[in-house]
C-alpha positions as CSV (number, residue, x, y, z in Angstrom):
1,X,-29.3,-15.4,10.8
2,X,-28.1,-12.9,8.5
3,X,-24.3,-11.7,9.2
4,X,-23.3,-7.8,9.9
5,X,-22.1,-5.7,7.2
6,X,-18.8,-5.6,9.5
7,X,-18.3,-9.3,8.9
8,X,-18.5,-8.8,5.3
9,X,-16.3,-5.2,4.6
10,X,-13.7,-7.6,7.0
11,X,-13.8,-10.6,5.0
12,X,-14.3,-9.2,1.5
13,X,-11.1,-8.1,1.7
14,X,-7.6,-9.4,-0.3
15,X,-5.0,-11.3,1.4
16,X,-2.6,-9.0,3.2
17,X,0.2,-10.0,1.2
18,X,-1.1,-8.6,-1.8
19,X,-1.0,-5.4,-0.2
20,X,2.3,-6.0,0.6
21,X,3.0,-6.6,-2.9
22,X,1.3,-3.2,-4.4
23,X,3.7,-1.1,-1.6
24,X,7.0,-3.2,-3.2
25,X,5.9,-2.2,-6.7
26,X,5.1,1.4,-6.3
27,X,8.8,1.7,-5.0
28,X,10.1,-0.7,-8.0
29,X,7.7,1.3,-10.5
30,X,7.2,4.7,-8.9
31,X,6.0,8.2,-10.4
32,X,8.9,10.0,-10.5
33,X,9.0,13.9,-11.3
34,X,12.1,16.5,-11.8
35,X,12.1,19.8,-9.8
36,X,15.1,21.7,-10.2
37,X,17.5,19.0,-11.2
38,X,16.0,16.5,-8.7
39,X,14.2,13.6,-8.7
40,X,11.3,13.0,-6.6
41,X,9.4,9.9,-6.1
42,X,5.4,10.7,-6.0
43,X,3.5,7.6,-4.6
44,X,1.2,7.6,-1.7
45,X,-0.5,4.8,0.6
46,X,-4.0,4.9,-1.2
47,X,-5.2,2.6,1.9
48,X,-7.0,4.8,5.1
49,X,-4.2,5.3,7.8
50,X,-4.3,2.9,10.7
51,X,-5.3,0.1,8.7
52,X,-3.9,-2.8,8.6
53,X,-3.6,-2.4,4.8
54,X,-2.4,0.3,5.4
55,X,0.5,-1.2,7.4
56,X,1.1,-3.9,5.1
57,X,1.5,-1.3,2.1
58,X,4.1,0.4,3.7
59,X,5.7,-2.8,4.8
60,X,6.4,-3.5,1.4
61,X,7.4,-0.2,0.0
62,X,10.0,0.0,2.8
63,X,11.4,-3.2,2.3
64,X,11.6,-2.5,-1.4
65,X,13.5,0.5,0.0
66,X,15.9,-0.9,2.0
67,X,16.3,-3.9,-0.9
């Protein structure tokens, strides 16, 4: 019996915690850019909203931010 492609895009997946990881990082090492004296911090989710990668991603960033 051959499995659904849904069973493979589920499982191919990385561990959740290494999305968890990539948010804490792009706080720790963000793009930053200067527009008119201040300092903005350019990073984005690159993970589809309502996702839980999404979810984790942002996990980490904010607890990098509140770190």
């Amino acid at each position: 019996m051959a499995r659904s492609a849904f069973y493979y895009d589920k499982y191919s997946l990385p561990p959740l915690r290494n999305q968890f990881k990539a948010g804490y990082l792009a706080y720790k090492s963000p793009y930053l850019k200067r527009l008119n004296g201040a300092t903005i911090i350019v990073t984005a989710n690159p993970y589809p909203e309502g996702t839980m990668q999404h979810k984790e991603w942002q996990r980490g960033y904010d607890h990098a931010y509140f770190n």
